[in-house]
C-alpha positions in Angstrom: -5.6 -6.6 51.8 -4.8 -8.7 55.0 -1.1 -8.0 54.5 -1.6 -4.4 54.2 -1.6 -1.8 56.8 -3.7 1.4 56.4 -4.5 2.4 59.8 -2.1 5.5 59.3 -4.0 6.3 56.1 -7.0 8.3 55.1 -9.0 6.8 52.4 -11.4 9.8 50.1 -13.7 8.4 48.2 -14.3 10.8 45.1 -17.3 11.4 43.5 -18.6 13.5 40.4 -21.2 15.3 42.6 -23.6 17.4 41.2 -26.0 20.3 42.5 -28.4 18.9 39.9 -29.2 15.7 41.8 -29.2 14.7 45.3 -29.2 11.3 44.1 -25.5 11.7 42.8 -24.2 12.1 46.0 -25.5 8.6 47.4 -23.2 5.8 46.3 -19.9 7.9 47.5 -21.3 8.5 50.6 -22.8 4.5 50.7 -19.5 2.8 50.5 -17.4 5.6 52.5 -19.5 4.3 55.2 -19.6 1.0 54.5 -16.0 0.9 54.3 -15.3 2.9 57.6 -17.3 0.3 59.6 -14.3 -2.3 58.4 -12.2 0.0 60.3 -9.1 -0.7 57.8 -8.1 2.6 57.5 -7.9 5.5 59.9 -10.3 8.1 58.7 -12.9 7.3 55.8 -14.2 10.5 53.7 -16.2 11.3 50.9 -15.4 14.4 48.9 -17.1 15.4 45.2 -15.7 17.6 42.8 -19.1 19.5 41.7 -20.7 19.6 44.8 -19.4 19.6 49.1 -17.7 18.6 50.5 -15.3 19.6 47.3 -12.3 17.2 47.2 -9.7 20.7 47.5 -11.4 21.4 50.8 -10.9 17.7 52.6 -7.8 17.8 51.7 -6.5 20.8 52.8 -7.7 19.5 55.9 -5.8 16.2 56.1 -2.4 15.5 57.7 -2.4 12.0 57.5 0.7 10.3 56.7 -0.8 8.3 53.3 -4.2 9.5 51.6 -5.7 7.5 49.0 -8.3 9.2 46.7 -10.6 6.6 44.9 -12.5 8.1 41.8 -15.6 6.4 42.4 -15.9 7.1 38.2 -16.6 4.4 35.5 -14.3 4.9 33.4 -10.9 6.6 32.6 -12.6 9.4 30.9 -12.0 12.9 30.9 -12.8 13.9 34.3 -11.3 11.1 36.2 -8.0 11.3 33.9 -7.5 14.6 33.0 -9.2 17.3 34.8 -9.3 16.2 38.4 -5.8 14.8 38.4 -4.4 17.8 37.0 -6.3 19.8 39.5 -4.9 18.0 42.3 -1.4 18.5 41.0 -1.0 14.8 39.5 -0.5 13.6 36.0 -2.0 10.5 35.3 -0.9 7.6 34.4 2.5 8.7 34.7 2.7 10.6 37.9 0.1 9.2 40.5 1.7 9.8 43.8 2.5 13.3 45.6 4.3 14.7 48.5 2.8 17.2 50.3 4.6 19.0 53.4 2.5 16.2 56.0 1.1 13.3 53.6 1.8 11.2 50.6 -1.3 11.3 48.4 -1.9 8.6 46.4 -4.4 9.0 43.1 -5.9 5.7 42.6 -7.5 4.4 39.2 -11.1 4.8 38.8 -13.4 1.7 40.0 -15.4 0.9 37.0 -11.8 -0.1 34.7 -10.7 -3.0 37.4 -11.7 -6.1 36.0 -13.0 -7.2 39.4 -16.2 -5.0 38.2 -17.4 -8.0 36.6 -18.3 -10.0 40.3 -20.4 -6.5 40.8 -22.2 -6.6 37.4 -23.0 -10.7 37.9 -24.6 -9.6 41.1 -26.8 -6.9 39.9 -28.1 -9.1 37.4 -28.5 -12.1 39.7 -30.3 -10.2 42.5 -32.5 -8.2 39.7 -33.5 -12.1 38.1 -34.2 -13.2 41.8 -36.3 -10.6 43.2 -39.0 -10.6 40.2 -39.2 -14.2 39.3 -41.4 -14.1 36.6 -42.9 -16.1 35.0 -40.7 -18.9 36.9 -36.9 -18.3 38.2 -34.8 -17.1 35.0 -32.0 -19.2 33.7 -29.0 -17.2 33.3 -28.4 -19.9 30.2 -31.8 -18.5 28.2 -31.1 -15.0 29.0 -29.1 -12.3 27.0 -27.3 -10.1 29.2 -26.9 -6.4 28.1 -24.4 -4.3 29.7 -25.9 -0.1 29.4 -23.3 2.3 28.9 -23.4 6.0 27.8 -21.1 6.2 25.4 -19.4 9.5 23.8 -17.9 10.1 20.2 -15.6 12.4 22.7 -13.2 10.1 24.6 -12.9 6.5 23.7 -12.4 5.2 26.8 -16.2 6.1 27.7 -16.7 2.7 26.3 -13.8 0.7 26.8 -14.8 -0.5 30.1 -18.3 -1.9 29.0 -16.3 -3.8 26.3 -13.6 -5.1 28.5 -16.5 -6.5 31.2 -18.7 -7.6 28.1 -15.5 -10.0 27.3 -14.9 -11.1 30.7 -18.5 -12.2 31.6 -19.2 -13.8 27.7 -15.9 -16.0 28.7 -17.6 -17.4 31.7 -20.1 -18.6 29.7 -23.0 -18.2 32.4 -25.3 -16.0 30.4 -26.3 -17.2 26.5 -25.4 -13.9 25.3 -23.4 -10.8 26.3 -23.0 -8.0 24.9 -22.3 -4.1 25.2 -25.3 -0.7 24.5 -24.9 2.9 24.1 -26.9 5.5 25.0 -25.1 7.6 22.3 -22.6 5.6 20.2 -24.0 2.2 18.5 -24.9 -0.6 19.1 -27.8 1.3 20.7 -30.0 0.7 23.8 -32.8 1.4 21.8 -34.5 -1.6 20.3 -31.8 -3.4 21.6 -34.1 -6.8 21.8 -34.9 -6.9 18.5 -31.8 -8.6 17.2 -32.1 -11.0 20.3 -32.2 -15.1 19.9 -33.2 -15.0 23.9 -36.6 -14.6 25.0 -35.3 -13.1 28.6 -33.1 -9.9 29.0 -31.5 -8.4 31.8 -29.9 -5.0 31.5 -27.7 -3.6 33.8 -26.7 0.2 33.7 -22.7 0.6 33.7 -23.6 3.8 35.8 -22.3 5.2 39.8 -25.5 6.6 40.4 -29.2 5.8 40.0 -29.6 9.3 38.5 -31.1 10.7 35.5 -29.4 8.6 32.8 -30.1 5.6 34.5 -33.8 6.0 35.7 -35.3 8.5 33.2 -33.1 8.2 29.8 -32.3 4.2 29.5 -36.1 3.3 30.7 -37.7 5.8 27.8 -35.1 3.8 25.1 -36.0 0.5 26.2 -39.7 1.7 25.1 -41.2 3.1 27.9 -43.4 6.1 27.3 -41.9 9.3 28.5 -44.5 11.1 30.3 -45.4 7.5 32.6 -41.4 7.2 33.2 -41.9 11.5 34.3 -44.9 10.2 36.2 -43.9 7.3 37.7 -40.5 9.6 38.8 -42.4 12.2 40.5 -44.1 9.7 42.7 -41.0 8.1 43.9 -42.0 4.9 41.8 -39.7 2.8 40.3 -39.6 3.9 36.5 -39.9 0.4 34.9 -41.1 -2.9 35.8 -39.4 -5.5 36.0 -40.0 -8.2 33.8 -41.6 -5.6 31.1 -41.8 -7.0 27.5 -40.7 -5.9 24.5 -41.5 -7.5 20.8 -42.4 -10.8 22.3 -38.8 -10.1 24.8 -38.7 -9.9 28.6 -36.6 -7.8 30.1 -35.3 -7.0 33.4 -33.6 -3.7 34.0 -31.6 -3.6 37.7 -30.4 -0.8 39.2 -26.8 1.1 38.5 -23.9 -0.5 39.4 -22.3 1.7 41.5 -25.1 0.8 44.4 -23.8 -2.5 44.5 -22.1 -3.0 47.7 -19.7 -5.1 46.7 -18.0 -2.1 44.8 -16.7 -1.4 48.1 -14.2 -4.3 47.5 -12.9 -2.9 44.3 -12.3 0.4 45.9 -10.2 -1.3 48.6 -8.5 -3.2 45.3 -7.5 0.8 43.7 -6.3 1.2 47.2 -3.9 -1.8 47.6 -2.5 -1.3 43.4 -1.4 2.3 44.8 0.2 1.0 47.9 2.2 -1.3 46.2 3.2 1.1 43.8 6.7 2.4 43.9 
């Protein structure tokens, strides 16, 4: 990024957004302002596609020369691919750059498929091992490590992105094990530590947001009781504890990837790939 210039850019950062969860919003809006305090670029925005600011409306108001639009999504599924690219009048991955009478708009690949994801998975299981040291510091080298995704028998590519980071992080060889769950689509989150050789398990959730899926659903598969996840929810508790144990298992569960900060480098990443592109 040094030897790029962006100061005559706007950057949009491009969330799902939904009415259905303030908490959706939170992770577009965290790194649009993280990354506007780097002053890089001109003007920083966040715009959704379900909720406002709605990304037709920011950019009918932009006359930058360049805009890049980050879709802060995890995979290249059928939103991020096909519906809001076509929308917005590109055809992906063919046609990702258009001319508009005042800007070049520039339609960046979603975060979660750049293989630099894998620094921002490591440090969500790292900082989850460190802050509840229990019984004693965990050893990344006795400790399975589970990557959470959710998985749909309707586009294939829901999943690819788990697999690719589950064979990046196993060739590292930090962690004993590695390996990739579903919410939906096997191998399963549920009862996941039963095949385990590892006494110690860390789960992180291949998610943007902490919403729903991440803090209600994956907590009630790995075991815990749905009316005390409900419960612990409505009073703004965390819904598991970290470790909890499972069939003689401990396991850590941090929070979604999409809050790590360190995504903000991978956006910047999408940013420079559609710069150079010609």
């Amino acid at each position: 990024m040094q030897n790029e210039v962006f100061t005559d850019a706007t950057l949009i950062v491009l969330g799902h957004g939904t009415e259905l969860n303030a908490g959706s919003a939170v992770p577009a809006t965290f790194h649009a302002a993280a990354l506007r305090r780097r002053k890089i670029f001109g003007e920083v925005r966040e715009a959704f596609w379900k909720q406002e600011p709605q990304i037709k409306k920011i950019l009918a108001d932009i006359t930058a020369p360049r805009v890049f639009i980050v879709p802060l999504f995890i995979s290249e599924g059928y939103f991020s691919t096909e519906i809001i690219p076509t929308e917005l009048g590109f055809s992906f991955p063919d046609n990702l750059k258009l001319k508009t009478e005042n800007s070049e708009l520039h339609y960046c690949r979603p975060v979660g498929s750049h293989e630099r994801m894998t620094t921002v998975i490591l440090a969500r299981a790292q900082e989850v091992a460190a802050q509840f040291p229990f019984p004693r510091t965990l050893k990344p080298a006795d400790t399975t490590l589970f990557i959470a995704g959710h998985g749909t028998g309707r586009n294939a590519n829901s999943r690819k992105a788990v697999e690719r980071q589950v064979e990046l992080i196993r060739a590292l060889k930090i962690y004993a094990e590695v390996g990739a769950v579903f919410m939906e689509e096997e191998p399963f989150i549920k009862g996941c530590w039963q095949n385990v050789k590892t006494k110690n398990i860390v789960v992180v959730p291949f998610f943007i947001s902490d919403g729903l899926h991440a803090v209600e659903d994956i907590p009630v598969l790995l075991g815990e009781p749905e009316r005390l996840v409900k419960e612990r929810l409505a009073a703004g508790q965390p819904t598991w504890r970290n470790p909890t144990e499972r069939g003689g298992k401990l396991i850590w569960y941090s929070a979604s990837v999409g809050t790590e900060p360190l995504l903000a480098d991978v956006i910047l990443e999408r940013v420079r790939e559609a710069a150079l592109t010609r």
